[in-house]
N, C-alpha and C positions, 0 to 999 in steps of 0.2 A: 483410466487406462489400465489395463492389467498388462502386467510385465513380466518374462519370466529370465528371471537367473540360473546361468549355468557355468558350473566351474568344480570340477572334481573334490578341491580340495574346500569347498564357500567359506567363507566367504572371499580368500582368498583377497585378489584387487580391488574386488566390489565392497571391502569389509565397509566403508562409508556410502558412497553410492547409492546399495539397494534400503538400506536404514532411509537415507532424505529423498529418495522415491515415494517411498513407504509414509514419511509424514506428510507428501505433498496430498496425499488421502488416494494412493494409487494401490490397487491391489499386486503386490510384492511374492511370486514364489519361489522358489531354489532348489535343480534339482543337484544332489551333491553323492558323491560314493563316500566319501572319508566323513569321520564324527564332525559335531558343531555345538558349538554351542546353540543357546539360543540369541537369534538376531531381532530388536524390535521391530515388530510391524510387519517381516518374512515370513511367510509359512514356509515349512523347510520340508523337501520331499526328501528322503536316503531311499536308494536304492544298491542291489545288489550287482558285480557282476558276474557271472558266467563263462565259463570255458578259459581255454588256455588255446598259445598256439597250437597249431600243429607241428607234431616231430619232422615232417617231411618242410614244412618252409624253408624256402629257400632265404638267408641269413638278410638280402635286403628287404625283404618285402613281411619280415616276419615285425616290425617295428609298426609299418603300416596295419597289420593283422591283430596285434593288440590296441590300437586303436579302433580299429571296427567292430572287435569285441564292446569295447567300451562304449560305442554308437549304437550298437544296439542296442545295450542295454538300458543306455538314456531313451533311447524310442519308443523300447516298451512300458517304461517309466509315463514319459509324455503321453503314450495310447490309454494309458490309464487315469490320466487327468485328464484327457478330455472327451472320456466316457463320463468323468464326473461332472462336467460342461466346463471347465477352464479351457478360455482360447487368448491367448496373449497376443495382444496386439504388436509388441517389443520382444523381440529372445535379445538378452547381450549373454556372450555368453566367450568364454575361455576356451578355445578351440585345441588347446595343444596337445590332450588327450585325448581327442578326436567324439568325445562326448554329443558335440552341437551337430556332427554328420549326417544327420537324418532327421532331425527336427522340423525340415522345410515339410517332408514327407506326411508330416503329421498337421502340421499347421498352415501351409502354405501361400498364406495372405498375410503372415506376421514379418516383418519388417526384422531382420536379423543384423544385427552388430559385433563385431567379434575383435576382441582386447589380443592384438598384432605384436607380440612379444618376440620372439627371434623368427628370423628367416635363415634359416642355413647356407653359409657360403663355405664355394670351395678354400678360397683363396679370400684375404682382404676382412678375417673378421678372426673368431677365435681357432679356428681349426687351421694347422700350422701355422700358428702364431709364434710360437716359443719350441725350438729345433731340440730343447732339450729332452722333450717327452712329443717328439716329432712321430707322427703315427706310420711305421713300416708299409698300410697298406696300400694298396696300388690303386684300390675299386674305391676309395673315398669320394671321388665326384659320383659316382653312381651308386653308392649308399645314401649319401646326402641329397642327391635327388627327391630317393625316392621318401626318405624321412621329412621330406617337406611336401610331399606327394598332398598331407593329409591337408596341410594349408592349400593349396594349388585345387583341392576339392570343393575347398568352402568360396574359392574365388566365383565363383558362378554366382553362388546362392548367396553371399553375404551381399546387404547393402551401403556397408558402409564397415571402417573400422577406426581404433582409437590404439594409440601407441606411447608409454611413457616418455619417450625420447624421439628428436628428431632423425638420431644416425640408426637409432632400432626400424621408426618408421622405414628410413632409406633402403633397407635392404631386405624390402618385399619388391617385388618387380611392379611395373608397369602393366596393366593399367590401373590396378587395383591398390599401388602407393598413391594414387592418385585422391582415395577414397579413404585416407587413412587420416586423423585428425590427430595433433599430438598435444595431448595432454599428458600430464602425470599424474601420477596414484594419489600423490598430496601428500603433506608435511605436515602435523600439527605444532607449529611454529610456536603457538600461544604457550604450549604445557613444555615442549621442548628447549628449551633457551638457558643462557649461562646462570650458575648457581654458586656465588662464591662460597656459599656455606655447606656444598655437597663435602659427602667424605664416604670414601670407600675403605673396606677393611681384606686385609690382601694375608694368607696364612704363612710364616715364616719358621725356620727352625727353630727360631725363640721362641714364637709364640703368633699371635694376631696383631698386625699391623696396622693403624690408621692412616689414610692418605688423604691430602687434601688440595687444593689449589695451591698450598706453600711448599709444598712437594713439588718436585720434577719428575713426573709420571708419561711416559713415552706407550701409547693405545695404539693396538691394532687387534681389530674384529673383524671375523668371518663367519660365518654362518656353518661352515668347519675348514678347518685347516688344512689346504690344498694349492696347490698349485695353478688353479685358474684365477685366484685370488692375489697370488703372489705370495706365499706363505712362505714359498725356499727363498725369495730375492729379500725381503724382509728379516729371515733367521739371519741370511748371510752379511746382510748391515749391522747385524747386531756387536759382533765383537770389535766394532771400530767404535760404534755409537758409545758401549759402555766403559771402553777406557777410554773416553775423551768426557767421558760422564762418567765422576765417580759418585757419585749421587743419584745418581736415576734407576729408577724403577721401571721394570717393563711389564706392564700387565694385557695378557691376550686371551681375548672372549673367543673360543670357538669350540666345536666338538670334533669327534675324531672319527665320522664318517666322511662319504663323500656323498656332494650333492652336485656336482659338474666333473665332466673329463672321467679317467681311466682308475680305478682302484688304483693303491701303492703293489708294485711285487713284493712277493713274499721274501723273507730273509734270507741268509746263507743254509740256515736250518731249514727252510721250508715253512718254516710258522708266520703267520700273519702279520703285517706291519701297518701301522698309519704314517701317513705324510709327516704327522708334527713329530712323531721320533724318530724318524729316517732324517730331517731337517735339522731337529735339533741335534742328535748324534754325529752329526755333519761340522757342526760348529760347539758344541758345546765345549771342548777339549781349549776355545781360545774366549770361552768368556764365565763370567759371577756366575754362575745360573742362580744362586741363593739371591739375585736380586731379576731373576726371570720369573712372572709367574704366571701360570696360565691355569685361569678360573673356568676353563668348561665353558656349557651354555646356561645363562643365568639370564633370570626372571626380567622385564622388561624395566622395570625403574632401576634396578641394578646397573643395567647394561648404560642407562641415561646419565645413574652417576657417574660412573666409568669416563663418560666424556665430559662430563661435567667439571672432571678435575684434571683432566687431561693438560699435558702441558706440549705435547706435540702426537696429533695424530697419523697417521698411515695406513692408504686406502691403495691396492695396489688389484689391480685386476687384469686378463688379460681382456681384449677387444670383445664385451659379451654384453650382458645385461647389466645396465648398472644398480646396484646396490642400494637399498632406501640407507642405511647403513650411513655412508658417505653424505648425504641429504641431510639424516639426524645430526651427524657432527659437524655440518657447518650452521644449522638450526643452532646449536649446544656453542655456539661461536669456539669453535675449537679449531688451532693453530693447526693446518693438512698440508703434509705432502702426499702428494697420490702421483701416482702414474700418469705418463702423458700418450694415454690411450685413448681410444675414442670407446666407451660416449662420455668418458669422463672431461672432455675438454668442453662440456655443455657447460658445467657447473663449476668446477676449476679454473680459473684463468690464472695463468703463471704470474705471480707480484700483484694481484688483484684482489683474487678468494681464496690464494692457495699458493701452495709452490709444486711446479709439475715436474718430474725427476725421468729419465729414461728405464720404463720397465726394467730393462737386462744390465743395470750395472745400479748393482749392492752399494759402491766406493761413494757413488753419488748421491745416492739416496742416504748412506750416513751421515755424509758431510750436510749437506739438506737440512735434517734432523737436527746436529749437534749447534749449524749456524742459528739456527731457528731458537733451541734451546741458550744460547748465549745473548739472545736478542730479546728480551721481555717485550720492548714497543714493538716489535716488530710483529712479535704473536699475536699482540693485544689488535692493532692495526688489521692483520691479516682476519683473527679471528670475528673483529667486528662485524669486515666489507663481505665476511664469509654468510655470516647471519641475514646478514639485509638483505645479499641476494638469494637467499632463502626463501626470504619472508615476504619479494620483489616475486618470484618466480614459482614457487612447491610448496607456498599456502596452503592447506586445503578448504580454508574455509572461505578466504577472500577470492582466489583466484582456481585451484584446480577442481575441489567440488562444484563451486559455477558452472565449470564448462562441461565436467563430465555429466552433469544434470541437461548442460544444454544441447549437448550431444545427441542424450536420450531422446531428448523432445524432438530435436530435428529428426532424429530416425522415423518416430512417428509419425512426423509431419510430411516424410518423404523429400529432405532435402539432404543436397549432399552435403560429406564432411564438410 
């Protein structure tokens, strides 16, 4: 069977997927904009794209416009492979930069699948979720429309799609949630798991710090520091956490762009600001910070020890995509409070896997924290039941690379999700 992979960013979702395609002895291609490594077993096409909007687009439909830039430019990609005779029986492909829009055009007998990642709601998901960075504008249901316009396109022509979560599934419409399969990306459970012998080194005015499981280390990781993540309700737990903890340590993995939601406004000066110092300038005046530190974005077994010695976790998101993030540290059997949002209540179950806290109040999510931190069985318990249903549920090897293989196959076979 030849297969073709498409995802802007490759391997992206697929990063395991297109690899045990590839060794079932299937020919494997990918076409991708952004660099890559090399993937076993994928031929990797890069392609360029082309043009900008136009100055005249009108503000909702200009979102749509770069994605059709991007559809084309995968088309003329595709028109070029199969002048070379590549015809893929399979496209899975990443539709959210509107890449896979024209593929049917080229291929039209190939069997298309498409990885169902958010569907945009007005109401009921992340957009006005949280009143504090509440958006002024009025046209929001007719912006959001139309930036889902590009999924709404592929509804025709896909035949089938696959969704990490069940509450992400749920919020593509009918009939086409119909045809959606929910698997997740997968966990590597076997390499990810508790390490009493991990130790992370944290930089202090003294000098370099070692931390370890006999430490009281309190983790929260973002992929950067912002408020769709919870990143203000988190700072603002902090200075109850730390005087009821005079021993603990806060260490937080993120960078200081944004990758969800609105830039920070600029300062009283006009000059640039990121979330994590508007946040922390917000509270720093009532806590240690010599015992705050926040390590940037670091290398991936770094970020595993980080959980690894964790002595209470914190995953706090609003109503969006959930985070592999949160997945690895209950893999890392790591003691979590997270938020009692959705689709975090897939994985989270309050006094089961985790303890779930109300988004919008700081007071309780410390206390959370600090009971947690006072309770050694009770981490050790939560973090266990955290693991197993990890390794129960976001395998990738027992359980979610199975099905996203047998996913494929059914596509091919012409059966529905």
């Amino acid at each position: 069977m030849n297969i073709l992979f498409v995802h802007q960013n490759f391997p992206g979702q697929f990063k395991h997927l297109a690899p045990a395609m590839a060794r079932q002895g299937h020919r494997v291609v990918a076409l991708h904009i952004n660099a890559c490594p090399p993937v076993p077993g994928v031929e990797l096409v890069r392609y360029p794209v082309a043009g900008r909007p136009g100055q005249g687009t009108h503000r909702w439909v200009a979102d749509l416009e770069v994605k059709t830039l991007r559809g084309e430019a995968t088309w003329q990609a595709a028109m070029k492979l199969r002048e070379q005779g590549f015809v893929p029986d399979v496209i899975v492909a990443h539709p959210g930069w509107g890449e896979s829009l024209f593929l049917q055009q080229v291929w039209p007998q190939a069997r298309l699948g498409i990885y169902c990642e958010f569907f945009y709601q007005h109401q009921g998901a992340d957009v006005g979720f949280d009143p504090e960075f509440g958006n002024p504008d009025t046209d929001n249901a007719c912006r959001l429309q139309m930036k889902n316009a590009n999924y709404e396109l592929h509804f025709a022509r896909a035949h089938a799609g696959i969704a990490p979560t069940h509450w992400q599934a749920s919020l593509f419409p009918e009939p086409f949630a119909s045809r959606i399969a929910v698997i997740h990306d997968g966990i590597r459970t076997d390499l990810i798991r508790p390490d009493p012998s991990a130790r992370i080194r944290v930089q202090t005015a003294q000098g370099v710090l070692q931390l370890g499981q006999g430490d009281e280390v309190i983790t929260f990781v973002n992929r950067n520091l912002e408020p769709y993540r919870g990143y203000h309700q988190f700072m603002r737990a902090l200075p109850a956490i730390l005087k009821a903890r005079p021993k603990a340590r806060v260490v937080i993995i993120g960078g200081n762009e944004v990758s969800y939601g609105a830039a920070p406004p600029p300062g009283p000066d006009g000059k640039p600001q990121t979330w994590r110092d508007i946040f922390l300038n917000e509270v720093k005046g009532d806590l240690d910070v010599s015992r705050l530190h926040f390590v940037g974005k670091v290398p991936y077994a770094d970020f595993l020890r980080v959980l690894q010695v964790s002595t209470v976790h914190v995953y706090l998101t609003y109503p969006f995509v959930l985070s592999w993030s949160l997945l690895e540290a209950m893999s890392a059997g790591c003691a979590i409070v997270a938020s009692d949002t959705a689709p975090v209540r897939e994985a989270i179950r309050h006094g089961e896997t985790g303890q779930l806290v109300d988004f919008f109040d700081p007071a309780a999510l410390a206390q959370q924290v600090i009971d947690l931190c006072e309770n050694p069985a009770e981490r050790a318990r939560l973090g266990a039941q955290a693991r197993a249903f990890a390794v129960e549920n976001y395998d990738l090897e027992t359980r979610c690379l199975p099905g996203q293989m047998a996913w494929v196959q059914g596509l091919a076979n012409n059966r529905a999700a």
